[in-house]
C-alpha positions as CSV (number, residue, x, y, z in Angstrom):
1,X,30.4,38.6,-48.4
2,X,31.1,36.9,-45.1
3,X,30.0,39.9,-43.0
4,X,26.2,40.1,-45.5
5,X,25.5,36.9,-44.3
6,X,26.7,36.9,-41.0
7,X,23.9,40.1,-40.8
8,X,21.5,38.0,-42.7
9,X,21.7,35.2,-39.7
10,X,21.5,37.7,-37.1
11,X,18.4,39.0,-38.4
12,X,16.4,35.9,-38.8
13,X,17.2,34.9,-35.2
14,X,15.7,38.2,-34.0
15,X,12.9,37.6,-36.1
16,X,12.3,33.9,-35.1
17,X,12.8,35.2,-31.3
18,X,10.5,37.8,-31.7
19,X,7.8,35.4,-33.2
20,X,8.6,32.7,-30.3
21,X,8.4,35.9,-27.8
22,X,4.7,36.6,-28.9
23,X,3.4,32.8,-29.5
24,X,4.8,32.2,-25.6
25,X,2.5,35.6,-24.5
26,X,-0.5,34.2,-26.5
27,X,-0.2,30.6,-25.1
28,X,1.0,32.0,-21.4
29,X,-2.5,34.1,-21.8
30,X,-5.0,31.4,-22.6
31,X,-3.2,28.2,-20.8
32,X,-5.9,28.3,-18.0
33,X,-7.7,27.1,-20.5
34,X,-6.2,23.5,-21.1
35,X,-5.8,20.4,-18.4
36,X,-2.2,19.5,-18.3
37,X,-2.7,15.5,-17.9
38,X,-1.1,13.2,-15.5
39,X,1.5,10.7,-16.5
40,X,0.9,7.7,-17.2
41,X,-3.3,8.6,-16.5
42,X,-6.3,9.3,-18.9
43,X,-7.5,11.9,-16.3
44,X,-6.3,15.0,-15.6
45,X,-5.6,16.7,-12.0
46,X,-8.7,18.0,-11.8
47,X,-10.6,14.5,-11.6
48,X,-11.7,13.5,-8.4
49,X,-12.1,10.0,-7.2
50,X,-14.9,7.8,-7.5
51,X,-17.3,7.0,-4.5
52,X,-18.2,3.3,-4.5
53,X,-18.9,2.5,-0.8
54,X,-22.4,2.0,0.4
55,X,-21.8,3.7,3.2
56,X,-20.0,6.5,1.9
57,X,-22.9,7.2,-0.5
58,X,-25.5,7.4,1.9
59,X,-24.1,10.3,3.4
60,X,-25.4,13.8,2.0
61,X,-23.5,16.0,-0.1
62,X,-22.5,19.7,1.1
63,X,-23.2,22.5,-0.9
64,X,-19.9,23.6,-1.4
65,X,-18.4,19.9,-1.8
66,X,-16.0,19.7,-4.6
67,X,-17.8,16.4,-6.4
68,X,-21.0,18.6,-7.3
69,X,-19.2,20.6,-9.8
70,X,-15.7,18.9,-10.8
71,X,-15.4,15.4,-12.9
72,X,-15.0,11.8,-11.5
73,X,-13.0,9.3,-12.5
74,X,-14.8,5.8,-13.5
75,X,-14.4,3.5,-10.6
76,X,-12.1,0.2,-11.7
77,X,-13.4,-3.1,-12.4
78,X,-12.4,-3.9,-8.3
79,X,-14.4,-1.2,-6.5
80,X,-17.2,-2.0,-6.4
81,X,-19.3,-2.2,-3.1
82,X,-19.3,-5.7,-1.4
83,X,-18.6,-7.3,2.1
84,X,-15.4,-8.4,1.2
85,X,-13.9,-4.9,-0.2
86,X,-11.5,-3.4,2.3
87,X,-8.3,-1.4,1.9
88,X,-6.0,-3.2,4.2
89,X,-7.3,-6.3,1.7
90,X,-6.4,-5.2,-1.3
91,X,-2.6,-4.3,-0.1
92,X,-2.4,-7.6,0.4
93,X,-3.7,-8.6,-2.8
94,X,-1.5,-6.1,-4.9
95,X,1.7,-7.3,-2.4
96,X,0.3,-11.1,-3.0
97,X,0.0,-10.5,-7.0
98,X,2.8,-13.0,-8.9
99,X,3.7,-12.2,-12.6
100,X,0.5,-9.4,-12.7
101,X,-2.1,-12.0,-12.2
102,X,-4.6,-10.4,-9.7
103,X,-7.6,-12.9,-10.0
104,X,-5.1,-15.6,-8.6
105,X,-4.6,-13.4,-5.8
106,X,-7.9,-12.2,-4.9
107,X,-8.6,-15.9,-4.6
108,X,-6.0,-16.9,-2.0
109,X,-7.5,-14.1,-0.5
110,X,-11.2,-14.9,-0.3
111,X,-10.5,-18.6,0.3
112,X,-8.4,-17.1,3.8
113,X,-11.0,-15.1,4.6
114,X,-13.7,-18.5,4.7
115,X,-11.0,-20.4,6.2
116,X,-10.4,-18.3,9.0
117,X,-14.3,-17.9,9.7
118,X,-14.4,-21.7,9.7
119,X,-11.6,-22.5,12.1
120,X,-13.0,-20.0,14.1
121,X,-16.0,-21.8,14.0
122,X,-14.7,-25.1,15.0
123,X,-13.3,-23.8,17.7
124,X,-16.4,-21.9,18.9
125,X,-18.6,-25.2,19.1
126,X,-15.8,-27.6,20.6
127,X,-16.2,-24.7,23.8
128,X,-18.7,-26.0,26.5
129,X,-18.1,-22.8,28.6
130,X,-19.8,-19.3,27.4
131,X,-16.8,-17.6,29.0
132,X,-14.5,-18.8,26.4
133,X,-17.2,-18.7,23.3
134,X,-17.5,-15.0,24.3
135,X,-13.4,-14.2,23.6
136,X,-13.4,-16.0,20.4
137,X,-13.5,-13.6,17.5
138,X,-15.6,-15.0,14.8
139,X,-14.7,-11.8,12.7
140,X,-12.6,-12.3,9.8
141,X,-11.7,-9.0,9.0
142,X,-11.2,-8.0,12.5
143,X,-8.6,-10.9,13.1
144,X,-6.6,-9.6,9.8
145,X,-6.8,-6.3,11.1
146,X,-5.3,-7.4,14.5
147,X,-2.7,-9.3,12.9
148,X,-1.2,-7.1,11.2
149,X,-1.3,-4.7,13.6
150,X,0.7,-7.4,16.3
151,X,2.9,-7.7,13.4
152,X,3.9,-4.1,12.3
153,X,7.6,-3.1,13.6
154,X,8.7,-0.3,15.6
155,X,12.1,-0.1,14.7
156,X,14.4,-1.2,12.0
157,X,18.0,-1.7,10.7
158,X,19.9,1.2,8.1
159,X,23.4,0.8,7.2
160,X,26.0,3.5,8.2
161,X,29.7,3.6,7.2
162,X,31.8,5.6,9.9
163,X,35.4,5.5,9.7
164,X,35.7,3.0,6.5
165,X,33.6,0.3,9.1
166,X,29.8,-0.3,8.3
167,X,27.8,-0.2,11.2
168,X,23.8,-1.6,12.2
169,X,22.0,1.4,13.3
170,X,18.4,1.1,14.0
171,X,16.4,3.9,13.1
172,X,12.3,4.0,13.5
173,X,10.1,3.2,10.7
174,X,7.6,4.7,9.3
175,X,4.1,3.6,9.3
176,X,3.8,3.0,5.8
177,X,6.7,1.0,5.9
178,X,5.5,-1.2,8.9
179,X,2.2,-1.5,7.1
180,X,4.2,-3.1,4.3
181,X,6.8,-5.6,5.8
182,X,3.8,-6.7,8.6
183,X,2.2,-8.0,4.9
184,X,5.1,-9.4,3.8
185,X,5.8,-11.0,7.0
186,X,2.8,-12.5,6.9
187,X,2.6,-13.6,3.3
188,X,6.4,-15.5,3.3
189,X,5.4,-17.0,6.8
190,X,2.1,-18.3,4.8
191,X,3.8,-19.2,1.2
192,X,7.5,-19.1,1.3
193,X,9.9,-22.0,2.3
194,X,9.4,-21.6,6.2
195,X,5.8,-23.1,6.0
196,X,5.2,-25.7,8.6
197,X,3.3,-27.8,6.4
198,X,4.1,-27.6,2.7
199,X,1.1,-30.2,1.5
200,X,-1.5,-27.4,2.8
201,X,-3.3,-24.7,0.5
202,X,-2.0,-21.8,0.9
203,X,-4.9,-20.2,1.9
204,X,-5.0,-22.7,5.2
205,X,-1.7,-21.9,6.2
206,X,-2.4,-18.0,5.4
207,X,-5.9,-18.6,7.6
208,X,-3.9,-20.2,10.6
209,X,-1.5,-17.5,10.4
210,X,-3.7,-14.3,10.7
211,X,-5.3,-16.3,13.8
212,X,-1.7,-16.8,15.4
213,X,-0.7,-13.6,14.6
214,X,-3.8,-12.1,16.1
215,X,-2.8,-13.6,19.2
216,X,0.7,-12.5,18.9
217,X,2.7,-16.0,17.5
218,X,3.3,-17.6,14.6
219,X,6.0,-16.9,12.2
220,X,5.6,-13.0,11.5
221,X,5.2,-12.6,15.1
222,X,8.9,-14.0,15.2
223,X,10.7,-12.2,12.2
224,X,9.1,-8.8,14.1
225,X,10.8,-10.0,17.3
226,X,14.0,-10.8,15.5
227,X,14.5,-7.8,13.7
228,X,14.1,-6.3,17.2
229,X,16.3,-8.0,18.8
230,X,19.0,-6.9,16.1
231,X,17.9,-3.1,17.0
232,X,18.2,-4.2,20.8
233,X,22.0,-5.1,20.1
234,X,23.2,-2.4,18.1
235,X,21.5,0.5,20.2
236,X,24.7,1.7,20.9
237,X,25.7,3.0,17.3
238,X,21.7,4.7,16.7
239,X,23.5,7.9,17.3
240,X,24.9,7.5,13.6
241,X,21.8,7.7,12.4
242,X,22.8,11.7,12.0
């Protein structure tokens, strides 16, 4: 009795295999068909980014470029086409962003961006001599851009244990990484407890330090050189790095 059924078993597993074996084939043959989706996206690979930049639209498409015949993604609610729209910008306002409130953020960040024009300003008429009007950048975006440029790092500390003792070695950073602690720099310097001048908006202190970081001081300017300064002393143990 035991040995019928242990037969009986056998042969439904070869049958289910058998059926699993030819549904597999069938779906192996006409999966070109479907668009695996993303994670965690309504689109699927084969969506292509939106265009939303004047300037980017103006130029003429190629024959053979990909977004005459594949799909585009709807552009979000903040890319849209304006004078204040700039990538380095909005990594600050996504770094900025407190408890997912984005508007706040965009704010601060608009508010800096008059601010800076205005001191800028101020400083530009109190100057009798053209010389010194001429190497006053009344560019917003450029002085942001400068700023966080002065303010990237080259080098940085990672932890290595050798011998049961933990040891500084500095290693170099990437640029992505440098990108993102020269914003961070800059945003503690402008909001955290270090701020010379706590009865200040934040978007004045963050305005006067993009202009001091532009010129290489301020705050950010000084973490940057402290951090180096660490590398400086431990050079001897970067060969753990390996």
């Amino acid at each position: 009795m035991a040995a019928s059924m242990t037969k009986g078993v056998l042969n439904c597993c070869r049958i289910i295999c058998q059926n699993s074996k030819s549904s597999a084939s069938i779906y192996k043959a006409s999966s070109p068909i479907w668009q695996v989706p993303l994670r965690n996206s309504s689109y699927s690979s084969t969506y292509l980014e939106p265009t939303y930049r004047k300037a980017d639209l103006d130029q003429p498409l190629d024959a053979s470029d990909d977004r005459r015949f594949l799909p585009i993604k709807a552009a979000k609610n903040d890319e849209v086409s304006t004078s204040t729209l700039d990538p380095l910008l909005n990594k600050f306002i996504r770094q900025m962003m407190r408890k997912g409130n984005k508007q706040i953020s965009r704010l601060v960040m608009d508010r800096t961006i008059e601010r800076i024009k205005q001191f800028q300003l101020e400083k530009y008429h109190k100057e009798t001599s053209e010389e010194k009007r001429d190497l006053i950048n009344l560019e917003p975006i450029s002085i942001i851009y400068q700023a966080v440029e002065n303010c990237k790092p080259l080098l940085t500390i990672q932890h290595a244990r050798r011998g049961g003792v933990m040891y500084m070695v500095p290693i170099p950073v990437k640029p992505s990484y440098a990108l993102y602690k020269s914003i961070d720099w800059i945003i503690e310097a402008s909001t955290g407890k270090h701020r010379t001048n706590t009865d200040n908006r934040v978007w004045d202190d963050m305005a006067r330090e993009f202009i001091a970081a532009a010129k290489n001081d301020g705050g950010a300017i000084r973490k940057k050189q402290e951090l180096h300064r660490l590398c400086e002393a431990n050079r001897a143990y970067a060969h753990y790095r390996w």
